[in-house]
C-alpha positions in Angstrom: 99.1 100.1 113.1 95.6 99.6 114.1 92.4 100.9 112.5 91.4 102.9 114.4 94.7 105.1 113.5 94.4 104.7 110.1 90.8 106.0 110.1 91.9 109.2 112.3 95.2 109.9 110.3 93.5 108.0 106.8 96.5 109.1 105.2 98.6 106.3 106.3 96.7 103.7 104.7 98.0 104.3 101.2 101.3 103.7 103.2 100.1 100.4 105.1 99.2 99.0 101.4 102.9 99.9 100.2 104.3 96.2 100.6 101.3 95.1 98.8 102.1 97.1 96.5 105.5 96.6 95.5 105.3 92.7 95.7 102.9 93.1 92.9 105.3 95.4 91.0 108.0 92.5 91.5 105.7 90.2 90.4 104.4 92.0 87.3 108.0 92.8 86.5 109.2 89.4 87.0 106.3 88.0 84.6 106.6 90.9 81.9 110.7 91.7 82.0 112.3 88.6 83.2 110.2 85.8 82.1 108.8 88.2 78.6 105.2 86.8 79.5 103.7 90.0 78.9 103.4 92.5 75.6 106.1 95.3 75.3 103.7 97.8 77.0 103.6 96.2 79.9 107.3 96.6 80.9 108.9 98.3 83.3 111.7 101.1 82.2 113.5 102.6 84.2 113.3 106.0 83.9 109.1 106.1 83.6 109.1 104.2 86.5 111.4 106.9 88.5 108.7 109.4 87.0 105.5 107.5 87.8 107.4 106.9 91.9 108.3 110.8 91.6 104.8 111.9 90.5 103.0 109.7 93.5 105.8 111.2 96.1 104.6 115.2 94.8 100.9 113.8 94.8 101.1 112.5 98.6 103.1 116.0 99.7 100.6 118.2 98.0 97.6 116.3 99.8 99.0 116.5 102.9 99.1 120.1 102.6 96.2 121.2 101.2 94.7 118.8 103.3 95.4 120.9 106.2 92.9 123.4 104.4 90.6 121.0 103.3 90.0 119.5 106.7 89.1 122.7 108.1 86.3 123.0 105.1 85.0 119.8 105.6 85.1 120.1 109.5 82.9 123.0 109.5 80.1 121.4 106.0 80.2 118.7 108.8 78.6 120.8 110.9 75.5 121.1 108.6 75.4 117.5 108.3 71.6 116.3 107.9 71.9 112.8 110.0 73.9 111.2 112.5 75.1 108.4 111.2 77.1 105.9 113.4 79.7 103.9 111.9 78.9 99.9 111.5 79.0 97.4 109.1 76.2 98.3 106.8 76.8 102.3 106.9 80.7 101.1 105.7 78.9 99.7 102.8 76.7 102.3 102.3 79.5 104.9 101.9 81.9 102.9 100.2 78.6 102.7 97.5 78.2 106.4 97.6 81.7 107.5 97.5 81.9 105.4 94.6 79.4 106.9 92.9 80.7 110.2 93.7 83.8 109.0 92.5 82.6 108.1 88.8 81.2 111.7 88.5 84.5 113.3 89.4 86.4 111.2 87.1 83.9 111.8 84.2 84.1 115.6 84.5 88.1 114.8 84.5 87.7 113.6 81.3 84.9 116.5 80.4 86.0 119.2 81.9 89.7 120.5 80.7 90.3 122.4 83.9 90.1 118.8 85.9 91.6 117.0 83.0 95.1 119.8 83.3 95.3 117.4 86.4 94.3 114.2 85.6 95.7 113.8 82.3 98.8 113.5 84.5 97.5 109.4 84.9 96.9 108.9 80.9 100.0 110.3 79.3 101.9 107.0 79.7 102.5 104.7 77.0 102.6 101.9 79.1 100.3 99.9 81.2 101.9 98.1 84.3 101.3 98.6 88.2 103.4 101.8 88.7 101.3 103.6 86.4 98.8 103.8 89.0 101.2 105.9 91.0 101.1 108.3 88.2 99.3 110.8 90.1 98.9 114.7 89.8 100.2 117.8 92.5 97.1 119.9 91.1 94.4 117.5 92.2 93.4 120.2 95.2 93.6 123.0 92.7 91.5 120.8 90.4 88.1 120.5 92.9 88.5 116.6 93.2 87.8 117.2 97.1 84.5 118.7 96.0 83.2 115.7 95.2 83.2 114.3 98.6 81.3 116.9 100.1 77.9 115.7 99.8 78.6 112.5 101.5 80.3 114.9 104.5 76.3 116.8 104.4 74.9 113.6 104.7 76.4 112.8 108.0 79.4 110.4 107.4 82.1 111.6 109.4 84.7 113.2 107.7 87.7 110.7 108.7 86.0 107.5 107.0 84.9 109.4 104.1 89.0 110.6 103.6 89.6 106.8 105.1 87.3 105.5 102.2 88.3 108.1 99.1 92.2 106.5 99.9 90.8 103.0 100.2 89.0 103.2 96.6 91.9 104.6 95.3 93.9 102.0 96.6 92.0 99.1 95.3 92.2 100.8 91.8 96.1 100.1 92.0 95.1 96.0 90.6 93.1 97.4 88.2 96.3 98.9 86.4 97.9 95.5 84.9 97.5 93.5 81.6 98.9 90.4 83.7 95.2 89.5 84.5 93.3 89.3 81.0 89.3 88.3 82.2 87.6 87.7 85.7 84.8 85.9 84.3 81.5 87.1 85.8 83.3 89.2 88.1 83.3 91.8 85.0 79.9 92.2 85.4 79.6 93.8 88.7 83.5 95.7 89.3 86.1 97.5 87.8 88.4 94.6 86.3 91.5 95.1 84.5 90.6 94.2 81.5 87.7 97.0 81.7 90.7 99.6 82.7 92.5 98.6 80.2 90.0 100.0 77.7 90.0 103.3 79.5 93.5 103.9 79.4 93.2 103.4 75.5 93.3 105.8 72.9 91.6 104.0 70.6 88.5 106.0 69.0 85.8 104.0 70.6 88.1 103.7 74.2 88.2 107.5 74.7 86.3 108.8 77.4 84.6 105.2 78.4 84.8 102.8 82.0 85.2 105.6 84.5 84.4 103.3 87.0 86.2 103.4 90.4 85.6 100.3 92.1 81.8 99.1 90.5 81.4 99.1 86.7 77.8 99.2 87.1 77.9 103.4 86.9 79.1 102.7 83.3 76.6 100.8 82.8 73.7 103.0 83.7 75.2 106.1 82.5 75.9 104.7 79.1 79.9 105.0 78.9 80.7 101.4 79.2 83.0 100.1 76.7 84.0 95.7 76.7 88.0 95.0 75.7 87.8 93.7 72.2 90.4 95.9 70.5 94.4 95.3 71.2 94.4 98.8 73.5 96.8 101.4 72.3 98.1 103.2 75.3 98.6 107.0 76.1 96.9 110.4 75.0 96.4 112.0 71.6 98.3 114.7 72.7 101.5 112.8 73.8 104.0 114.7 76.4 106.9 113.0 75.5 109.1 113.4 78.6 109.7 111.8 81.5 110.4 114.4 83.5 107.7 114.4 86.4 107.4 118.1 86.8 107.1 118.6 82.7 104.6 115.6 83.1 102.3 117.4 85.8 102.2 120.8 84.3 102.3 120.5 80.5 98.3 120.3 79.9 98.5 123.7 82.8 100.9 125.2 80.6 98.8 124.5 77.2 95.8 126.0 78.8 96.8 129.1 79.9 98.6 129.5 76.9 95.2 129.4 74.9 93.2 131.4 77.8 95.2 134.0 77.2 95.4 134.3 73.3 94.7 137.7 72.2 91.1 138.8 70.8 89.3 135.7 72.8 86.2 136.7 74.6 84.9 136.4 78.0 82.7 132.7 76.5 86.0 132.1 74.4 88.4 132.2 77.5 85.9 129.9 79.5 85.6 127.8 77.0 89.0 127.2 77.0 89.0 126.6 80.8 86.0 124.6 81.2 84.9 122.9 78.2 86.1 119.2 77.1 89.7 119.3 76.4 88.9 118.1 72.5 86.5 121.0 72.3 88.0 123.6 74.0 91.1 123.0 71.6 88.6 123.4 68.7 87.1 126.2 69.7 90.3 128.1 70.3 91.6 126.9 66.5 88.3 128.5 64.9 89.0 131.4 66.5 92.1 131.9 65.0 91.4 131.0 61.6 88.6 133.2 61.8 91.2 136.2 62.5 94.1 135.0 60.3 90.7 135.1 57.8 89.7 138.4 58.4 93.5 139.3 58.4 94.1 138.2 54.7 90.7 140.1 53.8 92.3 143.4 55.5 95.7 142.6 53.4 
């Protein structure tokens, strides 16, 4: 498999890393479970890691179809595009920069947003920190907008192959990030996403939450003020735990919540869209006054 077929079918690089992959599973299980190098949360169990495999299979199979869709879109916003840009060396780099930029905005409005989190909270609810939760991955990331994000760098003029090629390749690289074999990189912390600095935004620790959204370079968390350094033993997992393993109870029960509040009697129009689009903390505490307010005015009636 050559490059060029990777960049005109880019979803097949995911599966061209796959070895890679694996061998660093084996490894990481070999350190953590065999050899007990590694803390308890770090462990591979059986039936999360059946999940996490499970969730990245539904992941791939929804992309691949909506892709079908979504090439058509970008196709034809490729159109408009406002430069011609050839692909070389230094416009690689370029849009890997850009995409990666891009990238931190669409996985700060996953945490900000609870429409986009329904989806992405799919990658936090583990417990556990090892390299298949990386595969953790959710179905509704089409239905979510994360394509969206990529559509500027499609107006710019970067053909819309290599910005699908370079979306999979960051994601990809974000797969090391998801270990606690590797503890600091020295000054390589500085510049990129490390470990340890993934570590702290898979926490649920108060001053974790919401913090090193960075893709690839850390340096967006740095500028945009939600950079956070590992000091704290990092307590895995959500604040809202989901408590099953079951990949399809996994991807939809934040969908499930949602809806379940949207469509609470005596909400209005702001209320509902609250619910939909405000942070997930927020939209959970705006919904709760709401309904102390009318078991309030209830008692009064009574």
């Amino acid at each position: 498999m050559d490059l060029n077929s990777i960049i005109n079918h880019p979803e097949m690089l995911l599966l061209a890393l796959a070895p890679v992959f694996f061998v660093c599973i084996f490894l990481e299980w070999y350190l953590g479970d065999k050899r007990q190098k590694l803390p308890l949360s770090a462990r591979y169990k059986k039936a999360e890691v059946f999940c996490n495999i499970s969730l990245a299979g539904m992941h791939q199979l929804t992309d691949i179809l909506a892709g079908l869709l979504i090439a058509k879109i970008y196709l034809a916003v490729f159109g408009w595009k406002l430069f011609d840009i050839q692909m070389g060396a230094v416009s690689f780099i370029v849009l890997m920069v850009l995409q990666d930029f891009f990238y931190y905005w669409f996985h700060r409005s996953s945490h900000r947003v609870r429409w986009m989190w329904a989806a992405h909270v799919v990658h936090h609810s583990s417990e556990n920190m090892n390299f298949s939760t990386a595969f953790r991955q959710s179905l509704m990331y089409p239905l979510a907008g994360m394509w969206l994000f990529w559509l500027p760098l499609i107006v710019i003029g970067f053909d819309p192959n290599w910005v699908v090629f370079v979306v999979l390749l960051n994601l990809g690289l974000q797969f090391f990030v998801h270990t606690q074999a590797v503890k600091s990189l020295g000054p390589i912390e500085w510049l990129f996403n490390t470990p340890s600095h993934h570590r702290v935004h898979h926490g649920q620790n108060p001053q974790y939450i919401d913090k090193n959204y960075a893709g690839v370079l850390i340096i967006w968390d740095k500028l945009f003020g939600t950079f956070e350094p590992e000091k704290e033993t990092v307590i895995y997992g959500i604040t809202k735990p989901v408590n099953s393993f079951n990949p399809l109870i996994v991807s939809f029960a934040e969908w499930r919540e949602m809806f379940k509040e949207v469509s609470k009697s005596g909400l209005s129009i702001k209320q509902r869209l609250g619910v939909l689009f405000s942070p997930p903390s927020q939209a959970d505490v705006n919904t709760r006054e709401k309904v102390a307010v009318e078991r309030n005015d209830d008692s009064v009636v009574d």
